[in-house]
N, C-alpha and C positions, 0 to 999 in steps of 0.2 A: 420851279415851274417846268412845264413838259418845253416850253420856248427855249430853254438854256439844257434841258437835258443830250447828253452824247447823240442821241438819235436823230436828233432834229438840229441842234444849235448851227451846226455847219450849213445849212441848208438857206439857199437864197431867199431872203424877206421881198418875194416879191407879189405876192398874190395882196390884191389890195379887197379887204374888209368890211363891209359898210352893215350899218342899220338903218330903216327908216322910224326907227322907236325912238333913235338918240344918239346925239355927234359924237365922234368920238374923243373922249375925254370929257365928254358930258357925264351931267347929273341921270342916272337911271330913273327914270318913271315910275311911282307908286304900283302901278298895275302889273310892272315887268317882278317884283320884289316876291322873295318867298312867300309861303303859307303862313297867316297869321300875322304876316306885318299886310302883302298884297294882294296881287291876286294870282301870282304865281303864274305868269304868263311867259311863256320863253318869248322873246323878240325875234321880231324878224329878221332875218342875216343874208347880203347875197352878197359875190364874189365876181372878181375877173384878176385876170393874169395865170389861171393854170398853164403850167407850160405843158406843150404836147402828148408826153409822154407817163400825164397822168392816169391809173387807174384806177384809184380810190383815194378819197377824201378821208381827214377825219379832224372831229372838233372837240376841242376841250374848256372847258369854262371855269378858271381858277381864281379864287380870294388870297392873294399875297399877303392882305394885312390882318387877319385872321390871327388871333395868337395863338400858334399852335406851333410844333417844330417846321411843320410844310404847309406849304400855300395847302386853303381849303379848298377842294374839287366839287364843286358845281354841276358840273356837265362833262359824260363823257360818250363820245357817237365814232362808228364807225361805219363803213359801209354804204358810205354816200357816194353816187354815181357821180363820177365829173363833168356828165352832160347838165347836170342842175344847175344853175346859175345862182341859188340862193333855196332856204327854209322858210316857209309864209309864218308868218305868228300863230304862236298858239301848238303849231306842229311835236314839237322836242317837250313839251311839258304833258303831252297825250300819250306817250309810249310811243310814237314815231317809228310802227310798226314795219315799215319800209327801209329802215339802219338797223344796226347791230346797236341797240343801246348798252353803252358800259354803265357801272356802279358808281355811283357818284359818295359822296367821304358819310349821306345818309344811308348807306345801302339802299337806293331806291336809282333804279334805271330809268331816271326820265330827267327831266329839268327842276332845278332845285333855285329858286330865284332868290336875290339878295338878302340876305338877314343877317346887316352888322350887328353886331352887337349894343344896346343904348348905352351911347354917351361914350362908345370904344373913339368915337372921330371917325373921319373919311376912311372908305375902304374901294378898293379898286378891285373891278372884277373885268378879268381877260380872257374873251376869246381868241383862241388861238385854233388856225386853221391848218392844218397840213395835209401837201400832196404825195401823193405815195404812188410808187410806179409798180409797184402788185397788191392782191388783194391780201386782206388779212384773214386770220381764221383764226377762231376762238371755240371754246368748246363750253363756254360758261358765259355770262356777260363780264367783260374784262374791267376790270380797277386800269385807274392810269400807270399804276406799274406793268398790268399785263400789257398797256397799251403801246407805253414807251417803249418795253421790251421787243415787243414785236413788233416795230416801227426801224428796227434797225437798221441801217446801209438802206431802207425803203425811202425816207422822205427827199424829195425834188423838188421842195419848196415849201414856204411858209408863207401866213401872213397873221397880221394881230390885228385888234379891234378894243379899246376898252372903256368900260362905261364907271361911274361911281355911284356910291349909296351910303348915307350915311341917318343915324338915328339918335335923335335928339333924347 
């Protein structure tokens, strides 16, 4: 997960995470859930505890339980201003033409909402928030490799938020 990768793991978990969709370590909502299970609604997200010296955000939305060699990538944004205090709903699943949308593991740059697998059991989906003290630049919409990569020696902070979904 990009929370444990070199670039970020050192980095203070202090920014604290919230939704008003769903607590955390709650059951994700029908309506937040991918294509074809929901209605593919990205949730809403807001934040506090940026420390000062931020100048760009970014946020990544990963499925840990996913059977795959690497957590499945959900969401990947960069280019969020630190004066925001949060993403209203609905925002990151529209193309959120105001961030750098990255490539999520569908190739599709937008919000990609829960689709465990039926009958895989409970799956956990984390956002993870990071502060970055320069801005990033990308020349293509970035995968979370491009992300993490150019995240390096940048993030001054972190925070997680995470919801679950599971399909009978």
């Amino acid at each position: 997960m990009a929370w444990n990768h070199p670039a970020a793991a050192s980095a203070p978990a202090i920014i604290r995470l919230t939704s008003s969709a769903f607590t955390d370590g709650g059951p994700i909502p029908l309506r937040y859930a991918g294509a074809g299970v929901g209605e593919n609604v990205s949730p809403s997200l807001a934040w506090t505890g940026l420390p000062p010296r931020t100048v760009e955000l970014a946020l990544v939305m990963e499925d840990p339980d996913a059977p795959l060699p690497r957590p499945f990538v959900h969401l990947v944004v960069t280019g969020i201003p630190p004066m925001l205090e949060g993403i209203a709903e609905g925002v990151l699943s529209e193309g959120a033409h105001q961030f750098v949308m990255g490539r999520n593991m569908l190739r599709q740059t937008t919000y990609a909402g829960p689709r465990a697998l039926p009958g895989h059991g409970l799956h956990h989906y984390v956002f993870e928030l990071f502060a970055l003290n320069r801005k990033l630049s990308f020349q293509k919409p970035p995968s979370l490799t491009d992300l993490t990569s150019a995240m390096a020696r940048a993030v001054v902070a972190r925070g997680r938020f995470e919801g679950t979904f599971q399909r009978t």
